[in-house]
KOLKE-850241 format. One record per residue (C-alpha): residue in three letters; x, y, z. Coordinates in steps of 0.1 Angstrom, whole numbers, padded with zeros to 4 digits. Last residue first. Layout:
+------+-------+-------+-------+
: resn :     X :     Y :     Z :
+------+-------+-------+-------+
:  ALA :     X :     Y :     Z :
...
+------+-------+-------+-------+
This chain:
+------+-------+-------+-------+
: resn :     X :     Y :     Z :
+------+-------+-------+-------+
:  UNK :  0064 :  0399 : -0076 :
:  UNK :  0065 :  0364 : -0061 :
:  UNK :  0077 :  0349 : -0030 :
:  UNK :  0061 :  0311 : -0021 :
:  UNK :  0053 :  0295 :  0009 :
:  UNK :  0056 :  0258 :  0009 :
:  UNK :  0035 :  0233 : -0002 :
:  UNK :  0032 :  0196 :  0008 :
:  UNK :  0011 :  0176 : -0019 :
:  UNK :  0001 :  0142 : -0012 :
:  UNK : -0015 :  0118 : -0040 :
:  UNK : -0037 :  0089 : -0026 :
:  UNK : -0031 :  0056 : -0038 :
:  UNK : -0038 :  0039 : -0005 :
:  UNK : -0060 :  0065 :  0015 :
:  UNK : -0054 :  0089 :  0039 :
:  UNK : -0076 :  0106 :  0066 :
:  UNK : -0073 :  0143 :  0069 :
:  UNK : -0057 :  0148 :  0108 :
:  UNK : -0033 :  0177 :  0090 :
:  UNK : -0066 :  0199 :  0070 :
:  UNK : -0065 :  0191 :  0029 :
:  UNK : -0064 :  0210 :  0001 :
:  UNK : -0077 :  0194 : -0026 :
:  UNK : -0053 :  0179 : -0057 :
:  UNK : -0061 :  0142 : -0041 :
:  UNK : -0047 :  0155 : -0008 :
:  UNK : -0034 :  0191 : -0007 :
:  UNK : -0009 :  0205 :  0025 :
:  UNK : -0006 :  0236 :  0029 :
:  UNK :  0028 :  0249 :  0050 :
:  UNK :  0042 :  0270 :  0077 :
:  UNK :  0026 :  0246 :  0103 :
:  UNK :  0047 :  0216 :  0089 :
:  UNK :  0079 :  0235 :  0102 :
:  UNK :  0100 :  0247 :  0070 :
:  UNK :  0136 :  0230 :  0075 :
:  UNK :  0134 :  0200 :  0052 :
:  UNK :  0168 :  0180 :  0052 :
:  UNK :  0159 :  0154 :  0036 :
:  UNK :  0151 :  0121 :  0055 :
:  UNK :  0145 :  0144 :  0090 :
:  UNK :  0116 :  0161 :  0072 :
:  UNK :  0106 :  0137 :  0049 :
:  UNK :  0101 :  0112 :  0084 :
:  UNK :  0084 :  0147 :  0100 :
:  UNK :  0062 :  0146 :  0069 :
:  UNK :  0050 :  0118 :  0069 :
:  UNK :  0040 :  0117 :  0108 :
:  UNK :  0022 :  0149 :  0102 :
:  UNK :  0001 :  0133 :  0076 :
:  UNK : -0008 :  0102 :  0094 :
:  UNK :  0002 :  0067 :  0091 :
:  UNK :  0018 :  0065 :  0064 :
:  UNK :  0011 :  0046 :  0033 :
:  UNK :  0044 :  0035 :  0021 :
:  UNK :  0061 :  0059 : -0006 :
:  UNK :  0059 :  0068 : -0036 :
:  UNK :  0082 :  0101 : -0047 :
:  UNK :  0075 :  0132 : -0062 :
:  UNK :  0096 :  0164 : -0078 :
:  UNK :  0128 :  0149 : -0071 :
:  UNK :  0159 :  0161 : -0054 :
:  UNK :  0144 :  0161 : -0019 :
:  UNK :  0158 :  0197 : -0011 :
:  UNK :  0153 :  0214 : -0042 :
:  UNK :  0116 :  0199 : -0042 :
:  UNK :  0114 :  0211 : -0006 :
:  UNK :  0124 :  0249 : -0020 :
:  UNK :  0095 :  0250 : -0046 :
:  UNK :  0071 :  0220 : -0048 :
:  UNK :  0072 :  0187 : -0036 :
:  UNK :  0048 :  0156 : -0046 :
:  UNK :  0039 :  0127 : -0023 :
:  UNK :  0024 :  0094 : -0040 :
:  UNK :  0012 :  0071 : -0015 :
:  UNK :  0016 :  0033 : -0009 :
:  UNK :  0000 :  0000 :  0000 :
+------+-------+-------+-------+
């Protein structure tokens, strides 16, 4: 059972790739303190959206095998 999770901006510099597939985790914020410590990711999970299935999605959202997972950063623009 596994997951798709897709970086943008600075934590797609700092994974490398754009997505990966990983084992269905058990919650969101436990999958992204593993990414966290696995590469490097400095932005705390409350400065960032997270999207489920291309929706934004609240933290305790419930996940599904074959879900897609989005973490987004903030973003500058001008």
């Amino acid at each position: 059972m596994s997951v798709t999770v897709l970086y943008f901006a600075s934590l797609r510099d700092a994974a490398g790739v754009d997505r990966e597939q990983l084992p269905l985790p058990e919650s969101l914020d436990a999958l992204y303190a593993e990414l966290a410590v696995r590469h490097g990711f400095s932005l705390p999970a409350a400065k960032l959206r997270v999207a489920v299935d291309g929706a934004f999605a609240r933290w305790d959202s419930p996940l599904r095998e074959g879900c897609e997972i989005a973490f987004i950063p903030p973003v500058s623009g001008g």
